[in-house]
C-alpha positions as CSV (number, residue, x, y, z in Angstrom):
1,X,320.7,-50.4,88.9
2,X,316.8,-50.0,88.9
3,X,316.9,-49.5,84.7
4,X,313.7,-47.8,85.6
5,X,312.0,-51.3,85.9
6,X,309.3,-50.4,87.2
7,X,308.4,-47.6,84.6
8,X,309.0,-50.3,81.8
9,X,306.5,-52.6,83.2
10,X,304.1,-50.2,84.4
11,X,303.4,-49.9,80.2
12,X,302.6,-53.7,80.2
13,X,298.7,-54.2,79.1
14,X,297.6,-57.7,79.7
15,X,296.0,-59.2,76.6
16,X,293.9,-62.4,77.8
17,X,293.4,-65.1,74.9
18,X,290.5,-67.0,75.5
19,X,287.3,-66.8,77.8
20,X,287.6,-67.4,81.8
21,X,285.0,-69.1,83.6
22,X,283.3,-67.4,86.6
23,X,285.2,-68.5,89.9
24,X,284.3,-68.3,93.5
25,X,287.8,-68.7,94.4
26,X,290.9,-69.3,93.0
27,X,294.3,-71.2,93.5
28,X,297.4,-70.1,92.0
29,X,300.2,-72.8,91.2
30,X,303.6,-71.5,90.8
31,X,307.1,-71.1,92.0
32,X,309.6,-68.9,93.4
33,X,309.5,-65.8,91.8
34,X,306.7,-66.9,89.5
35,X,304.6,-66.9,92.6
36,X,305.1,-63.4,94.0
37,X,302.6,-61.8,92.9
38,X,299.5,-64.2,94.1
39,X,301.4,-64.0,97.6
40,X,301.3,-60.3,97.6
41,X,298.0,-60.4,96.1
42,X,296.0,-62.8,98.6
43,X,296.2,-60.5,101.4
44,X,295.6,-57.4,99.6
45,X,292.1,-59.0,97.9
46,X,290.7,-60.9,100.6
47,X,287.3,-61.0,98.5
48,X,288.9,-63.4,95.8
49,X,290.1,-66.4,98.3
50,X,293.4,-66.8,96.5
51,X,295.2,-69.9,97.6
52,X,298.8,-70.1,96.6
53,X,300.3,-74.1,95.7
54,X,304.2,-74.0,95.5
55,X,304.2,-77.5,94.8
56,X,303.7,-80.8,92.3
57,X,299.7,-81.7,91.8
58,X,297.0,-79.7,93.6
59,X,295.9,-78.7,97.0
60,X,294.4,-82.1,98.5
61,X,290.8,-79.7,99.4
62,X,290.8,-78.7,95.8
63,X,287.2,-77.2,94.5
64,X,285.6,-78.0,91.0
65,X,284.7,-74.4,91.8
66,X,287.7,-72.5,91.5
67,X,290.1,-71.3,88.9
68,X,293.3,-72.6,89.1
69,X,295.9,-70.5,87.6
70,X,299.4,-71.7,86.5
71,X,301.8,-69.2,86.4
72,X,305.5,-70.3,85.0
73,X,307.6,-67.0,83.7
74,X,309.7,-69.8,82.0
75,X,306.7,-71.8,80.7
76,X,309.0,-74.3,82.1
77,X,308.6,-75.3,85.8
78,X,308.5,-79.1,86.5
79,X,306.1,-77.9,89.5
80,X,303.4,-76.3,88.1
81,X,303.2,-77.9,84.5
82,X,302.1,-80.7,87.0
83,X,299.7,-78.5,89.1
84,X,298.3,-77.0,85.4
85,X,298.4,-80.7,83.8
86,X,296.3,-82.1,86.9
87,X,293.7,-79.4,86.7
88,X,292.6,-79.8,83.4
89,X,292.6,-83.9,83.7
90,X,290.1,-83.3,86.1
91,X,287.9,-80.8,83.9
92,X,288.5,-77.7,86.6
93,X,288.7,-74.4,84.7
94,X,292.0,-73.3,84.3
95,X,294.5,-70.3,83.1
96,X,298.0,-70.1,82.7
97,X,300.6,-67.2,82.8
98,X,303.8,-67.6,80.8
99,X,306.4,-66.0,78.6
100,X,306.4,-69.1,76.3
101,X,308.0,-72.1,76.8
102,X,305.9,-76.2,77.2
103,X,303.4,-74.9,79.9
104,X,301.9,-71.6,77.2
105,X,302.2,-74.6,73.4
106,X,299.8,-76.5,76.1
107,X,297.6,-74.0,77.0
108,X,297.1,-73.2,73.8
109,X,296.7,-76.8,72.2
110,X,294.0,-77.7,75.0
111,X,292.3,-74.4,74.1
112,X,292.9,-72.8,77.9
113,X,292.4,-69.0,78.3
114,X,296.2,-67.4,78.9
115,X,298.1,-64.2,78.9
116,X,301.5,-64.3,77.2
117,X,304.0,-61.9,79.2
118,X,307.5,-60.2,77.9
119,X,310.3,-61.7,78.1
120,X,314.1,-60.7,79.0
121,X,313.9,-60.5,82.7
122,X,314.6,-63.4,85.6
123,X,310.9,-64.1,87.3
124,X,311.9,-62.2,90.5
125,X,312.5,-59.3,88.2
126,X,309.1,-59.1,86.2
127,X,307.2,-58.7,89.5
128,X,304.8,-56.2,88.2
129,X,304.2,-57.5,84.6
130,X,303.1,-60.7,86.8
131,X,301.0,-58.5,89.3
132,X,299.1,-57.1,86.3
133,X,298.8,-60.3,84.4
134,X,296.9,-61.7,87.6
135,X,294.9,-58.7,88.5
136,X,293.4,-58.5,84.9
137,X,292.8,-62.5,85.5
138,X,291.2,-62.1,88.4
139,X,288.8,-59.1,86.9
140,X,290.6,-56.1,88.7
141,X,291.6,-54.1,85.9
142,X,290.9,-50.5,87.8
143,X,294.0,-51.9,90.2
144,X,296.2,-52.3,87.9
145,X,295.9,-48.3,87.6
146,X,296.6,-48.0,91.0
147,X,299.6,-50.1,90.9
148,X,301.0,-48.4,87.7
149,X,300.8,-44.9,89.2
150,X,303.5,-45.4,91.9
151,X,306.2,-46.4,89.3
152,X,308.2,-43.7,90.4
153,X,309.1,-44.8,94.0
154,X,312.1,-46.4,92.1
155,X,314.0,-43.5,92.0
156,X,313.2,-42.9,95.9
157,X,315.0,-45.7,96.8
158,X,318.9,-45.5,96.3
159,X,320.3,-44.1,99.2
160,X,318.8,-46.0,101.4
161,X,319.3,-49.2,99.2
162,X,323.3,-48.5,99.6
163,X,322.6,-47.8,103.4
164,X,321.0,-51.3,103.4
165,X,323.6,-52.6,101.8
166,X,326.2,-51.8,104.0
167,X,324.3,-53.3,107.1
168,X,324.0,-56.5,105.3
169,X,327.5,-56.9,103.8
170,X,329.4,-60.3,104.9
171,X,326.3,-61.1,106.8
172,X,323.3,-63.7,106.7
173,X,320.0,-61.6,106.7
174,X,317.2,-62.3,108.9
175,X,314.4,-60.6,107.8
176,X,311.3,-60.3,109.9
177,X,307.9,-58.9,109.2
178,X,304.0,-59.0,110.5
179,X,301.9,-61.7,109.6
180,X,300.1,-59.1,107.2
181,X,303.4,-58.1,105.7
182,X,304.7,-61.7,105.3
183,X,305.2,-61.7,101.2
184,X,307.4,-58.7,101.8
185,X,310.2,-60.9,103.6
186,X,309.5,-63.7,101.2
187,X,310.2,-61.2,98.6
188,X,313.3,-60.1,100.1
189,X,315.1,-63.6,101.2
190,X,314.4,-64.8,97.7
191,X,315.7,-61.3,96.2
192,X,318.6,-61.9,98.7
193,X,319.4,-65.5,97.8
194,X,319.3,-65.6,93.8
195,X,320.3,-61.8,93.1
196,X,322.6,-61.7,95.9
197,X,323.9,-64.9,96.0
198,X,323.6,-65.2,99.7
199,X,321.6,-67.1,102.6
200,X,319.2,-65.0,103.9
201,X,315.8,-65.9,105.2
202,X,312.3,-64.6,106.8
203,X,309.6,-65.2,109.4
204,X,306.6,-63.2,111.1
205,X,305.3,-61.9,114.1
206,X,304.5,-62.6,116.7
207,X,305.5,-66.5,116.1
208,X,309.4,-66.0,115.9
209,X,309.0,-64.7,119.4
210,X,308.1,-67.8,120.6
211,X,311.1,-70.2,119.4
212,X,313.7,-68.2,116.9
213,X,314.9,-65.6,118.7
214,X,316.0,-67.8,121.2
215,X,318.6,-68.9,118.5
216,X,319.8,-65.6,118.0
217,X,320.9,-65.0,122.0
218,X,324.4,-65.2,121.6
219,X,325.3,-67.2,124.5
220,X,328.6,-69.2,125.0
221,X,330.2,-71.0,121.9
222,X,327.0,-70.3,119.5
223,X,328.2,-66.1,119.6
224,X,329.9,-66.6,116.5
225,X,327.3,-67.6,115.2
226,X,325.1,-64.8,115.9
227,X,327.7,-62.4,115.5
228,X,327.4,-63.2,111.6
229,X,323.8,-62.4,111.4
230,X,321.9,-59.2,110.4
231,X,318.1,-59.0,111.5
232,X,316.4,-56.5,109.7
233,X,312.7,-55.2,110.7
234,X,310.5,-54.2,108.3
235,X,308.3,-51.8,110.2
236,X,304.4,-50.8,109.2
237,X,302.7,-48.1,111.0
238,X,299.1,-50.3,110.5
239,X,300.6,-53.1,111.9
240,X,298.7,-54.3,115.2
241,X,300.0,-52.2,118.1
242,X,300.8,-55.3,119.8
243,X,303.0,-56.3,117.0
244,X,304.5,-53.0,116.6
245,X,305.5,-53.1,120.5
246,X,307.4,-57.0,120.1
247,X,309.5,-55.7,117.4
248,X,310.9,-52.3,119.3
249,X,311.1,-55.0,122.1
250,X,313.1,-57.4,119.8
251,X,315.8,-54.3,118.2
252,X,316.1,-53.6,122.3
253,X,316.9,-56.6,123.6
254,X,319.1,-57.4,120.5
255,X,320.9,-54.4,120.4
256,X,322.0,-54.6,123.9
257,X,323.4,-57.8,123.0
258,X,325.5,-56.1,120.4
259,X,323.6,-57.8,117.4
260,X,322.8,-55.7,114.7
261,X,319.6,-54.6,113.9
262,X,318.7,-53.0,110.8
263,X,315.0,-51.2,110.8
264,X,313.5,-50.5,107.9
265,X,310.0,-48.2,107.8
266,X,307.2,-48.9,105.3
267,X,306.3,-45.3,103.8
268,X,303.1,-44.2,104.7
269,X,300.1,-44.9,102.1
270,X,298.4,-47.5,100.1
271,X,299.3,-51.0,99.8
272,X,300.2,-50.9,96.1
273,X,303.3,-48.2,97.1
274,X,304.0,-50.0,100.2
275,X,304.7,-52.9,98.2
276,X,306.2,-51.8,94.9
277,X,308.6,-49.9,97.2
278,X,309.7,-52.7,99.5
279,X,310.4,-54.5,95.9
280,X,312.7,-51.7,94.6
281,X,315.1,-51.5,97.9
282,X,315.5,-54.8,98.3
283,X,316.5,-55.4,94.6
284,X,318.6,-52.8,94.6
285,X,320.1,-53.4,97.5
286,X,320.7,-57.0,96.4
287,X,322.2,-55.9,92.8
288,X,325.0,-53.3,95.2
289,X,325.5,-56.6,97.4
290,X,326.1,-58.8,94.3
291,X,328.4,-56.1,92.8
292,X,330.7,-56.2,95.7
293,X,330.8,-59.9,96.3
294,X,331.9,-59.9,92.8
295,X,328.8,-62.3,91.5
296,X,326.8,-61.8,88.6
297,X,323.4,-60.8,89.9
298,X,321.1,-62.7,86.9
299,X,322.0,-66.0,86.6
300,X,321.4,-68.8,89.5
301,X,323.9,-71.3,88.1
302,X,323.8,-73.8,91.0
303,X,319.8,-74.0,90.8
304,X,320.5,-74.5,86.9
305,X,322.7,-77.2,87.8
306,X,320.5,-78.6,90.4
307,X,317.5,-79.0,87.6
308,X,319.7,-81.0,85.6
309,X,320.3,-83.2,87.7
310,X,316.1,-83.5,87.6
């Protein structure tokens, strides 16, 4: 089911048209899957002060200073053709990333410096391509080396994907993570919802301590309700210690309440493998889910309907 994804798009050399101006920050505008990469990327590059804006306009404390990046793998995103249109009225220095489509004709009518990326794959699907495309954008060409070289976790992670799978079958998944971790769930209740075609959703510690897991107690008439949930725990051996310690609490506590619990271990090593290998399982395990529920995993025909009715 991987296609060996990740090898294909570990070839893809970013070719930037234009000239960027220097930044000393920048926000990214984009949506869904078409804004995975800046949220796996703000953590990771603290240096750069990425800001990530899933949403119409700009950030109300937006800076003349920064570059504001419009990523759309569509080129079509009602979202951030306003985010990229807004920009440039107000003379900010801009760049957009796109496989075609209105929002790359524009940047290339108004002159704006963009990188045109391949297309044949949903947005959740092209996560690397779009993790380059940014990197080179945001002058860190030697990562994009670093990122490339773990291409190979994709064939590390079937067994465990089907394992997954099996946890998460007829179930709504739950899927926590650290604060430092957070894109990771994002990545996987998105990956969840569209491939998958199933609810599924995510938060962090420690905060879900404090109100949602009260939710999942199953306590008189609501056990049904928890009985049809999964929680799954991504684990990171440099998480805090104090977070590490709430979430073997949190499998205890739910497991002697007969919930199920699914732990899931971050391999050991850099950032760039942590994450390229979180990707993999949870796609895969989403494309074995979609199999057996008997949906096509590519097309999201009720969010296609829902934009017509836009």
């Amino acid at each position: 089911m991987s296609t060996h994804i990740l090898k294909e798009q570990s070839a893809f050399e970013p070719q930037l048209i234009g000239s960027l101006s220097t930044a000393s920050s920048f926000v990214c505008g984009g949506m869904g899957g078409s804004a995975l990469h800046a949220r796996v990327l703000r953590p990771l590059l603290p240096e750069k002060q990425i800001t990530v804006h899933a949403d119409y306009g700009l950030p109300q404390s937006s800076s003349p200073d920064a570059l504001y990046i419009a990523t759309s793998y569509s080129g079509e995103t009602e979202e951030t053709l306003s985010f990229f249109r807004e920009a440039c009225a107000r003379g900010y220095a801009t760049a957009v990333i796109a496989s075609g489509g209105t929002l790359l004709n524009e940047a290339k009518d108004k002159g704006i410096p963009y990188i045109e990326i391949p297309t044949g794959r949903q947005p959740r699907d092209s996560f690397l391509v779009l993790v380059k495309a940014l990197l080179y954008i945001l002058g860190e060409e030697r990562s994009m080396e670093e990122w490339s070289a773990h291409a190979a976790v994709e064939d590390e992670v079937h067994e465990q994907a089907s394992a997954l799978a099996d946890s998460l079958e007829n179930r709504i998944p739950l899927v926590y993570t650290s604060v430092q971790n957070e894109a990771l769930g994002y990545i996987a209740k998105i990956t969840l919802n569209e491939t998958a075609k199933v609810p599924a959703f995510s938060n962090v510690f420690p905060e879900l301590n404090h109100n949602e897991i009260q939710g999942l107690d199953p306590l008189g008439k609501t056990a049904p309700l928890s009985d049809s949930l999964a929680v799954v725990l991504i684990t990171d051996t440099e998480d805090f210690e104090g977070v590490q310690k709430r979430m073997r609490a949190l499998e205890k506590i739910l497991t002697d309440r007969s919930l199920r619990v699914v732990s899931i271990e971050l391999p050991k090593g850099s950032s760039e493998g942590k994450v390229l290998w979180a990707w993999m399982l949870v796609r895969e395990t989403a494309h074995i889910l979609a199999d057996r529920y008997g949906v096509e995993a590519d097309p999201t025909p009720l969010i296609d309907d829902f934009k017509k009715l836009l």
